[in-house]
KESE-402586 format. One record per residue: residue number from 1; chain; x, y, z of N, C-alpha, C, O in turn. Coordinates in steps of 0.05 Angstrom, whole numbers, padded with zeros to 5 digits. Layout:
% KESE-402586
node resi NUM; chain A; n_u X; n_v Y; n_w Z; ca_u X; ca_v Y; ca_w Z; c_u X; c_v Y; c_w Z; o_u X; o_v Y; o_w Z
...
END
This chain:
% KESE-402586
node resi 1; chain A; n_u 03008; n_v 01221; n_w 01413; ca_u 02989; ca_v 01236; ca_w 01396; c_u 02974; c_v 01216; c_w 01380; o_u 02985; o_v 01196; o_w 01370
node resi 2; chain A; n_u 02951; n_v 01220; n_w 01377; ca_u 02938; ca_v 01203; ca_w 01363; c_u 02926; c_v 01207; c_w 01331; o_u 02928; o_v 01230; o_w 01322
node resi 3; chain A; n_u 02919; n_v 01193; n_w 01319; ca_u 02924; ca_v 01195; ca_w 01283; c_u 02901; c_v 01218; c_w 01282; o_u 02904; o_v 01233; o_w 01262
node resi 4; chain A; n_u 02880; n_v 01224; n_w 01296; ca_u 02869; ca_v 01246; ca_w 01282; c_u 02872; c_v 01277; c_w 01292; o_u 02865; o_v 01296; o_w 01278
node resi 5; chain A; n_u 02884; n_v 01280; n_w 01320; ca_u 02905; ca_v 01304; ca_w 01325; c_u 02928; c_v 01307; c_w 01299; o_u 02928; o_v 01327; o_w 01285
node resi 6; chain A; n_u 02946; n_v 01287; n_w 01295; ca_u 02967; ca_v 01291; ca_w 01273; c_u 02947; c_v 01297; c_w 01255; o_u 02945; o_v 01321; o_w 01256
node resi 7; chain A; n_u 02928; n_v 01288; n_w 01235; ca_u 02918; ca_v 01294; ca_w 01212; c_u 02910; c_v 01322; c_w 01217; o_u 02910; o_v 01339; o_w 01199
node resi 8; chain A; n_u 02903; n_v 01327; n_w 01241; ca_u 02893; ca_v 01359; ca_w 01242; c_u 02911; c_v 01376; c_w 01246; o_u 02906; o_v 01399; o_w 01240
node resi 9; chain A; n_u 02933; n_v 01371; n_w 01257; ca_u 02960; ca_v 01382; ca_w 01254; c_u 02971; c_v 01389; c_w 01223; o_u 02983; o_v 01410; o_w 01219
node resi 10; chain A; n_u 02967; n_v 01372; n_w 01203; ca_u 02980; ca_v 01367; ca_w 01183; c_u 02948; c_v 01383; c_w 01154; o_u 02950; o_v 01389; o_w 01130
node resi 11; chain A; n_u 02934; n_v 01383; n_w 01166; ca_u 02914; ca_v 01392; ca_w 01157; c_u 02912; c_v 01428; c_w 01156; o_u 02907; o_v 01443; o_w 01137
node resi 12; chain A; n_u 02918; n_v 01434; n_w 01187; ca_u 02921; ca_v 01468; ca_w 01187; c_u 02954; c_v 01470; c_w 01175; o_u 02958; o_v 01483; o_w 01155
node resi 13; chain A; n_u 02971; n_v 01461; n_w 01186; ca_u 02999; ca_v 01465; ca_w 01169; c_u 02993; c_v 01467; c_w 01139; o_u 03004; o_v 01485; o_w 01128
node resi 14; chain A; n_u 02977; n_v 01450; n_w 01122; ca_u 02973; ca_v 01453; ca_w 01093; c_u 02953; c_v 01477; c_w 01083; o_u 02954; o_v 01489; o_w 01061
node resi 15; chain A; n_u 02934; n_v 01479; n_w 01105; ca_u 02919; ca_v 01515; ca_w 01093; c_u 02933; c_v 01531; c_w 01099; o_u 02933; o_v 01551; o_w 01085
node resi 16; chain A; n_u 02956; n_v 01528; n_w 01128; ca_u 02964; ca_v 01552; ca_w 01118; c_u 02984; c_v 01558; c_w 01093; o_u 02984; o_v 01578; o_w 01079
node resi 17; chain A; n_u 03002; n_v 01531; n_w 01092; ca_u 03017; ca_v 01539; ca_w 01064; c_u 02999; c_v 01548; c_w 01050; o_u 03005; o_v 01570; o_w 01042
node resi 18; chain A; n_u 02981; n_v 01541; n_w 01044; ca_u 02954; ca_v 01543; ca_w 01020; c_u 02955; c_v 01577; c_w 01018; o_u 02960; o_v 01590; o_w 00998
node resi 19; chain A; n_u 02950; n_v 01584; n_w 01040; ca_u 02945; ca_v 01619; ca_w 01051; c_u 02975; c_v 01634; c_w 01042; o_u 02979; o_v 01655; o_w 01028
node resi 20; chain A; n_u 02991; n_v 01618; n_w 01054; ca_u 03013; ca_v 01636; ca_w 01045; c_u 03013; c_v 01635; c_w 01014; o_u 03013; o_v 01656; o_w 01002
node resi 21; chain A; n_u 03014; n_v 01612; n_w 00999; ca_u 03021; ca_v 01616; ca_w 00970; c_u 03001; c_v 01637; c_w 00954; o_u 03007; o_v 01653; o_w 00936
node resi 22; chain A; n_u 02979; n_v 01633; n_w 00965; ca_u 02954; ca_v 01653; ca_w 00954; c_u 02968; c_v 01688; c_w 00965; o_u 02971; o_v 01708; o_w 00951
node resi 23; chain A; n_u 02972; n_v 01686; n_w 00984; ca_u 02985; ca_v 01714; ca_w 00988; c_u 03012; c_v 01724; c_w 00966; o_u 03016; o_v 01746; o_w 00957
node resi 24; chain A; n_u 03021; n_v 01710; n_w 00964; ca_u 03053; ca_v 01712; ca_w 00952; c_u 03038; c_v 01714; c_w 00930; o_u 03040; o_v 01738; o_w 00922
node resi 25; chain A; n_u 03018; n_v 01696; n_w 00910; ca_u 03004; ca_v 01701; ca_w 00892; c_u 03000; c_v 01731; c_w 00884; o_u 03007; o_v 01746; o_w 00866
node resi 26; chain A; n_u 02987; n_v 01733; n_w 00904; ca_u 02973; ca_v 01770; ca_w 00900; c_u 02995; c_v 01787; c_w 00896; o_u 02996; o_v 01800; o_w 00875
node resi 27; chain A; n_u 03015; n_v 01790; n_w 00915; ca_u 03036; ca_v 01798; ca_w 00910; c_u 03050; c_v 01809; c_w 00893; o_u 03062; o_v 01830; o_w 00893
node resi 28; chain A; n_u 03045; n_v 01780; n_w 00870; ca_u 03061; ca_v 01785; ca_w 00853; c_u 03042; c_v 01791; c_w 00830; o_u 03053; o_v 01799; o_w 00810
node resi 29; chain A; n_u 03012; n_v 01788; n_w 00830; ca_u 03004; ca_v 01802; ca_w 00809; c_u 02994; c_v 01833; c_w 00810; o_u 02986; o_v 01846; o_w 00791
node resi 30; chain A; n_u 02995; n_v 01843; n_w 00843; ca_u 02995; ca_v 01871; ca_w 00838; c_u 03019; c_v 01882; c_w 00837; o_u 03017; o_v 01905; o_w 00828
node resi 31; chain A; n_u 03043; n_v 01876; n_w 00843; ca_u 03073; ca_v 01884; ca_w 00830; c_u 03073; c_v 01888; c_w 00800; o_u 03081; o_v 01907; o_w 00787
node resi 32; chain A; n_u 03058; n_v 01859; n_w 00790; ca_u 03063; ca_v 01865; ca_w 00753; c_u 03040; c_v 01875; c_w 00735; o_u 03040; o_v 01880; o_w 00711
node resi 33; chain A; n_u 03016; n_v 01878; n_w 00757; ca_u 03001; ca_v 01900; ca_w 00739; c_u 02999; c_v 01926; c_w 00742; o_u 02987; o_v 01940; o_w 00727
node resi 34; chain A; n_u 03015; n_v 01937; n_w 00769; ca_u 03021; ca_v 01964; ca_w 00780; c_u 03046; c_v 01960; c_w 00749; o_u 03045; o_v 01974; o_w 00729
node resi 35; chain A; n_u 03060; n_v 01947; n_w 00753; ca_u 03087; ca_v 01956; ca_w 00729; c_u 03078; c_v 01959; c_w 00700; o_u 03087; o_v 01978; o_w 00688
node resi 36; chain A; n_u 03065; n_v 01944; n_w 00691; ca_u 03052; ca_v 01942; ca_w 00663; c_u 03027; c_v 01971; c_w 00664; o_u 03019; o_v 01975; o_w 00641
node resi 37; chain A; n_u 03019; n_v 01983; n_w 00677; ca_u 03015; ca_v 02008; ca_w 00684; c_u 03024; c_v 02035; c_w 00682; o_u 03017; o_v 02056; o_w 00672
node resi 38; chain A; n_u 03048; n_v 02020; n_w 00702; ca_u 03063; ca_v 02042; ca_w 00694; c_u 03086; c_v 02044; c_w 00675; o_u 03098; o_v 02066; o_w 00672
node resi 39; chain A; n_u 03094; n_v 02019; n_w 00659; ca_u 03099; ca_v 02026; ca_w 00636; c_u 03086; c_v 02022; c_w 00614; o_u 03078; o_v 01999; o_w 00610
node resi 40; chain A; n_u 03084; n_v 02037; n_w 00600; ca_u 03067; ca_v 02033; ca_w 00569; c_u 03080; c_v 02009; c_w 00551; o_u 03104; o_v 02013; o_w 00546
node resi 41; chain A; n_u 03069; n_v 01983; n_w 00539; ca_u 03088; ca_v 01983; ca_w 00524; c_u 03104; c_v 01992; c_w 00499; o_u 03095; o_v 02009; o_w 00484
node resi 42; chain A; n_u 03129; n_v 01981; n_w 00497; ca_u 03142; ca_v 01982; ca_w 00483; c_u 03131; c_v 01991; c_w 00447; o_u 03122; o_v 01969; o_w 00440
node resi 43; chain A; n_u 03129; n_v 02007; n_w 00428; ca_u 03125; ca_v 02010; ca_w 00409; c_u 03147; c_v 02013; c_w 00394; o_u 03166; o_v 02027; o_w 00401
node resi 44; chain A; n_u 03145; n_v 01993; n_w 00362; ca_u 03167; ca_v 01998; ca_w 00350; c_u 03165; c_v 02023; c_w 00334; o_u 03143; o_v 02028; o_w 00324
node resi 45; chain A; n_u 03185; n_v 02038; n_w 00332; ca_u 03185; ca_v 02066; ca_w 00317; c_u 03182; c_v 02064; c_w 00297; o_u 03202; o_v 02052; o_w 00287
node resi 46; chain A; n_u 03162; n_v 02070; n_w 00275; ca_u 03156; ca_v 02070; ca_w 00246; c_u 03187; c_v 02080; c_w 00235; o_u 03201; o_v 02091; o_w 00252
node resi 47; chain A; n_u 03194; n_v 02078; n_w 00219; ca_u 03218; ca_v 02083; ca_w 00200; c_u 03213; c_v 02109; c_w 00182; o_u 03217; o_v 02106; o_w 00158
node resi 48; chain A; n_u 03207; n_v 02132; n_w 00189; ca_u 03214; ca_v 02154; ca_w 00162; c_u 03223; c_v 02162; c_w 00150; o_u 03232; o_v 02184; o_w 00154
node resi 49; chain A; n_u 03224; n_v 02152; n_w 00130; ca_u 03247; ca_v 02167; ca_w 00114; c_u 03256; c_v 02197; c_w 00117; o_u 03244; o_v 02217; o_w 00127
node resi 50; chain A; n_u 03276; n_v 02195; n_w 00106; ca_u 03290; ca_v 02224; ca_w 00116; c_u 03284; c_v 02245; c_w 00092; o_u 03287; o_v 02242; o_w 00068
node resi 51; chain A; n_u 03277; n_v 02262; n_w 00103; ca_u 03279; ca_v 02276; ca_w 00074; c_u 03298; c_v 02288; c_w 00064; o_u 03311; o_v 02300; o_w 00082
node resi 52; chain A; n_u 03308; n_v 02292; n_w 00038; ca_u 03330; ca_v 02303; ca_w 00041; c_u 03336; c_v 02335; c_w 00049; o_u 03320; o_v 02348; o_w 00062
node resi 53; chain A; n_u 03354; n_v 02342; n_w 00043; ca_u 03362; ca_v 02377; ca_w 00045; c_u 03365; c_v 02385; c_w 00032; o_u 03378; o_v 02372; o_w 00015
node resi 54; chain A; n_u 03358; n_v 02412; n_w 00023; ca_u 03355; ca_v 02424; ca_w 00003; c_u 03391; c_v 02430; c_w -00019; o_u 03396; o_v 02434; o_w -00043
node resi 55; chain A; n_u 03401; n_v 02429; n_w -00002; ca_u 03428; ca_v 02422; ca_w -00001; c_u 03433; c_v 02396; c_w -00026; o_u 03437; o_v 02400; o_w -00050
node resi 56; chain A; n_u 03433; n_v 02375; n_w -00015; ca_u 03439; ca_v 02351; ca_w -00022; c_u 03428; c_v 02345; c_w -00056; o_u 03438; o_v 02333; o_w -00074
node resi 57; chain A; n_u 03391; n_v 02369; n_w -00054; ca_u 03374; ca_v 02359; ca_w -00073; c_u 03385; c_v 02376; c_w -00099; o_u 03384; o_v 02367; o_w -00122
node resi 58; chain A; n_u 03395; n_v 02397; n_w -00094; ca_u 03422; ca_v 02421; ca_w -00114; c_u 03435; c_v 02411; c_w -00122; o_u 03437; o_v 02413; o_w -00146
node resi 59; chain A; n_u 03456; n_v 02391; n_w -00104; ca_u 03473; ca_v 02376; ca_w -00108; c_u 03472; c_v 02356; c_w -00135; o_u 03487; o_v 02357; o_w -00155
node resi 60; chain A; n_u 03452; n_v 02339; n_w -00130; ca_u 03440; ca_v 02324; ca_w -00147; c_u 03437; c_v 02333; c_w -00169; o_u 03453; o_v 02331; o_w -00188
node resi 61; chain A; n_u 03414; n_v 02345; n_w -00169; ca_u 03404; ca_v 02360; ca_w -00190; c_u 03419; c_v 02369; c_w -00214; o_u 03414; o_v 02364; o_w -00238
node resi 62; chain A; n_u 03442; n_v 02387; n_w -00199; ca_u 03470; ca_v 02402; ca_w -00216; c_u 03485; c_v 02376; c_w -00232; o_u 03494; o_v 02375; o_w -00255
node resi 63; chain A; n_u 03486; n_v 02361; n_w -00214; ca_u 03504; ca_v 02335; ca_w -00227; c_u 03493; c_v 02321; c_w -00254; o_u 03506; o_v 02314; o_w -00274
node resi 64; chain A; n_u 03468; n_v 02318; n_w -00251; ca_u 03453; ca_v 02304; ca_w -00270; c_u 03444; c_v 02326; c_w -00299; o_u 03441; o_v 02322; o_w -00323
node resi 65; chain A; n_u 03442; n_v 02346; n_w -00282; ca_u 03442; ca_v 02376; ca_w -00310; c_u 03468; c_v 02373; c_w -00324; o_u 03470; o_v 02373; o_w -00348
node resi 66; chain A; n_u 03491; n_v 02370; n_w -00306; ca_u 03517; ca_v 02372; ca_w -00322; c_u 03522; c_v 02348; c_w -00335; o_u 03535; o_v 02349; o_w -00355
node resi 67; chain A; n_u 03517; n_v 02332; n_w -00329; ca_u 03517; ca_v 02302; ca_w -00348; c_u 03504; c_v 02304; c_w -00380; o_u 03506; o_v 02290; o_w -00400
node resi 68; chain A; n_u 03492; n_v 02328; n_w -00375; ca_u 03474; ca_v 02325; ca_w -00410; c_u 03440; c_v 02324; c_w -00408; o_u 03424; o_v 02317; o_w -00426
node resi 69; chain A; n_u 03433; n_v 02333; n_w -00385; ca_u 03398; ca_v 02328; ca_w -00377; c_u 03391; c_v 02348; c_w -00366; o_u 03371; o_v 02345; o_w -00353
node resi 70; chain A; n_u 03404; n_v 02376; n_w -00366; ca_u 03401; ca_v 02404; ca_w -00360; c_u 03362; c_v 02405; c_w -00373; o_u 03342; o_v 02411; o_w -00359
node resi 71; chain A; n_u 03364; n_v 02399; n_w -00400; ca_u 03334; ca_v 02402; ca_w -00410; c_u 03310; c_v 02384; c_w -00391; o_u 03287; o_v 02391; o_w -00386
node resi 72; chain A; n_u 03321; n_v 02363; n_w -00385; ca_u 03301; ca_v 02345; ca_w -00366; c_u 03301; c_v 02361; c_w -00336; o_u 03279; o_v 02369; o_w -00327
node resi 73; chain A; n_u 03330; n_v 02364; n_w -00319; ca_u 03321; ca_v 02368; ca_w -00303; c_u 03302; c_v 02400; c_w -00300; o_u 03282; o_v 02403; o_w -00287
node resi 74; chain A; n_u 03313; n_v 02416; n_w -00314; ca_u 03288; ca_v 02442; ca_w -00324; c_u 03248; c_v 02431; c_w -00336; o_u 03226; o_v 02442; o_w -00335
node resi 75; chain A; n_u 03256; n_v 02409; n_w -00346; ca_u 03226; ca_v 02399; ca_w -00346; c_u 03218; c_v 02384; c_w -00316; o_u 03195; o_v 02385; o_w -00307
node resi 76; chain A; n_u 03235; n_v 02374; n_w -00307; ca_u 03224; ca_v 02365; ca_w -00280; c_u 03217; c_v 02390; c_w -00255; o_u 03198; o_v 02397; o_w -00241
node resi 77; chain A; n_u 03243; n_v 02399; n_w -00257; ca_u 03225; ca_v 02420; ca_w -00240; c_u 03196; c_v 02438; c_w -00244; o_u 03179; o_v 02445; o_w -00227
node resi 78; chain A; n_u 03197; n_v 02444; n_w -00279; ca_u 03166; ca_v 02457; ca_w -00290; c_u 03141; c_v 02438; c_w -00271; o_u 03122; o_v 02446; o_w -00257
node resi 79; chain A; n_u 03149; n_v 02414; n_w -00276; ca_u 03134; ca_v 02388; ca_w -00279; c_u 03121; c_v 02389; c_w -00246; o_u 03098; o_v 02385; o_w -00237
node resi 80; chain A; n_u 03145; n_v 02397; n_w -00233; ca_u 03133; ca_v 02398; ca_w -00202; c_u 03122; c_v 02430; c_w -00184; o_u 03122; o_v 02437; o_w -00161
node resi 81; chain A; n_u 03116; n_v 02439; n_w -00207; ca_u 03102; ca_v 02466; ca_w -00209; c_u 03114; c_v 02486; c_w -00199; o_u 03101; o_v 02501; o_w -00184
node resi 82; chain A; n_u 03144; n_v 02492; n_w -00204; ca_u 03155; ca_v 02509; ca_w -00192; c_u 03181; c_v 02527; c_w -00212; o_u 03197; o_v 02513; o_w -00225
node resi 83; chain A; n_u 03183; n_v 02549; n_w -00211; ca_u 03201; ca_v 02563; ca_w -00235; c_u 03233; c_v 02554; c_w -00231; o_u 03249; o_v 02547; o_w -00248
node resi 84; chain A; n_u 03235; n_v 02558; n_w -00198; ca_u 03268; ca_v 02551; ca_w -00188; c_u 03262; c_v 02526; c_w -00179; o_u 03238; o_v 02519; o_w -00179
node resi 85; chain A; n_u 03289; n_v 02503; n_w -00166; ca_u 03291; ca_v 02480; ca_w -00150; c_u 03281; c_v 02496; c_w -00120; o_u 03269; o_v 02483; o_w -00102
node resi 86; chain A; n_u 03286; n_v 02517; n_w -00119; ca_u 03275; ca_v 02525; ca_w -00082; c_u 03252; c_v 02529; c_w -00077; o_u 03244; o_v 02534; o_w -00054
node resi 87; chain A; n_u 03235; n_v 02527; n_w -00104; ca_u 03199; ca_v 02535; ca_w -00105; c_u 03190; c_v 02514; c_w -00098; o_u 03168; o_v 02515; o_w -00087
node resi 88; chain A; n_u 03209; n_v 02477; n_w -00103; ca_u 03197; ca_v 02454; ca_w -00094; c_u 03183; c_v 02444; c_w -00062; o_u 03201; o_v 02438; o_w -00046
node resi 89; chain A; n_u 03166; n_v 02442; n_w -00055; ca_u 03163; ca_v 02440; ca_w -00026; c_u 03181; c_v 02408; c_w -00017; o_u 03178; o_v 02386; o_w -00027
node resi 90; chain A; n_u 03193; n_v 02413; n_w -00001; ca_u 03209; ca_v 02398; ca_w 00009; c_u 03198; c_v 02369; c_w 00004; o_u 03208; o_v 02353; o_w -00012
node resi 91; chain A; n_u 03178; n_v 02364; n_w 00020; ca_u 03155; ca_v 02342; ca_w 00022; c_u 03160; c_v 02323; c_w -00001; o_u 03157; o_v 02298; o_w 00000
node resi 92; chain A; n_u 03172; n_v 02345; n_w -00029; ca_u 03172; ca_v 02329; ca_w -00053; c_u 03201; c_v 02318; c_w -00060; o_u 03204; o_v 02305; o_w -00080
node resi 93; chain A; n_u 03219; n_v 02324; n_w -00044; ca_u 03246; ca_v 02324; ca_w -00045; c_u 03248; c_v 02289; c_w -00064; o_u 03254; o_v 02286; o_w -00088
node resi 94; chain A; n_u 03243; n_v 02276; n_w -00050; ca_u 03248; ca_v 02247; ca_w -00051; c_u 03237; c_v 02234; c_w -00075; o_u 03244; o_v 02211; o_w -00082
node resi 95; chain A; n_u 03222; n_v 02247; n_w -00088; ca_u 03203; ca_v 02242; ca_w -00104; c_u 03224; c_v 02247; c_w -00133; o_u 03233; o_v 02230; o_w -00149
node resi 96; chain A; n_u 03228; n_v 02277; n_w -00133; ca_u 03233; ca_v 02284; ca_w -00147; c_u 03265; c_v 02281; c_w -00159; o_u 03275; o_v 02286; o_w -00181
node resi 97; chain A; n_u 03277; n_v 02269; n_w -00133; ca_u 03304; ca_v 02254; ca_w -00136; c_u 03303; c_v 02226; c_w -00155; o_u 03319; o_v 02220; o_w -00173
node resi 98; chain A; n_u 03281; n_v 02212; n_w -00145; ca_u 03276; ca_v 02188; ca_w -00153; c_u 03273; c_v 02194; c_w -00197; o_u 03285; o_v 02183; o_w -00215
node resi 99; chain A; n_u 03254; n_v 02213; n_w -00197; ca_u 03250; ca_v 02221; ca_w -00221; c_u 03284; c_v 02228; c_w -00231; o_u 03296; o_v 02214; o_w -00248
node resi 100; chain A; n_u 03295; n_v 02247; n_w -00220; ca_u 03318; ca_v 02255; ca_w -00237; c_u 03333; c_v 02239; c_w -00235; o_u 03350; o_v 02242; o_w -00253
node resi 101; chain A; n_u 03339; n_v 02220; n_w -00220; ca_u 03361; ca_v 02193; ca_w -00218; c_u 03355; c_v 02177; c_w -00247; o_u 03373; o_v 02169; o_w -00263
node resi 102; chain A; n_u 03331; n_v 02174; n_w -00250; ca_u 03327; ca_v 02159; ca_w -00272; c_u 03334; c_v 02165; c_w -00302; o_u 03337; o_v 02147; o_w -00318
node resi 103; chain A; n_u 03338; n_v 02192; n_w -00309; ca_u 03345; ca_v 02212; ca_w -00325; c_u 03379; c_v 02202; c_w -00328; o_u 03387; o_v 02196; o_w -00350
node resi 104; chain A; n_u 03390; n_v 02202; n_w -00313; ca_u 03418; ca_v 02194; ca_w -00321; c_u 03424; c_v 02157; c_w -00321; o_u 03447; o_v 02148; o_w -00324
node resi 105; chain A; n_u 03408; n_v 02144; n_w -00319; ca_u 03409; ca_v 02116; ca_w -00321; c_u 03390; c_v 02102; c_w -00343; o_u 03366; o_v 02102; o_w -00346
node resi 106; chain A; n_u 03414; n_v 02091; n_w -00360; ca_u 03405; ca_v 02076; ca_w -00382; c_u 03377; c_v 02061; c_w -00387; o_u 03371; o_v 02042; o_w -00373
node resi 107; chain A; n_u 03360; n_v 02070; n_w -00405; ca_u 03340; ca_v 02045; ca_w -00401; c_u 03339; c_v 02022; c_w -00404; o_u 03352; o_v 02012; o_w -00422
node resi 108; chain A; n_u 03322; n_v 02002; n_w -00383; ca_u 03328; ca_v 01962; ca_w -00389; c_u 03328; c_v 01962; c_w -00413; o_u 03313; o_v 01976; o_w -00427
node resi 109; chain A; n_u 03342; n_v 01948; n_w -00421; ca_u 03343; ca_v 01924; ca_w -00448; c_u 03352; c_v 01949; c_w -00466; o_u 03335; o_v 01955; o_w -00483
node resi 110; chain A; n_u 03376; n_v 01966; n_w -00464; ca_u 03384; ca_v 01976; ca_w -00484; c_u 03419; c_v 01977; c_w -00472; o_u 03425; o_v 01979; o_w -00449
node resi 111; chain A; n_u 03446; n_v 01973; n_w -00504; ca_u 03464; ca_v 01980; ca_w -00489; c_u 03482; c_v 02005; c_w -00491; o_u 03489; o_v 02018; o_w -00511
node resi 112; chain A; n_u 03486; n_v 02007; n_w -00463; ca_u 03503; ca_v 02030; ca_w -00454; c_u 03489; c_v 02044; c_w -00441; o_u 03498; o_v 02065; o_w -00431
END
């Protein structure tokens, strides 16, 4: 065989690897954009707070009335425009926890 048969031997042997890798190429990028398709990504789930239950917010409430803030928590509920705790719209649950928590806890820079 002579050197420019081998070079042409060694010449089509290298397009075709060339051909095959370009195929395997394709391959694999319509496998991963058919997949990324068909799955959406991933979203992290915002965090909601929970609201509480109407349950839990009685609970509260009663505890902090019986401590000696019966007059506050009766002004907090006025405050959130409602005659009973069950007139409150839920929505406000958290809110209004936050308010009456504070009612039984000492203010900074005073003691006891």
């Amino acid at each position: 065989m002579g050197k420019m048969s081998e070079l042409e031997m060694q010449i089509k042997e290298l397009r075709s690897c060339g051909e095959t890798i370009l195929e395997i190429a394709n391959t694999l990028a319509e496998m991963f954009s058919s997949q990324a398709e068909d799955t959406p990504p991933k979203a992290v789930p915002k965090e909601k707070p929970k609201t509480p239950a109407f349950e839990e917010v009685r609970h509260r409430m009663t505890v902090i009335a019986q401590a000696g803030h019966s007059a506050e928590v009766k002004a907090l509920i006025t405050k959130y425009g409602a005659r009973k705790l069950s007139d409150i719209d839920p929505s406000r649950y958290e809110e209004l926890l936050k308010e009456a928590d504070a009612l039984g806890k000492p203010e900074a820079g005073t003691d006891g």
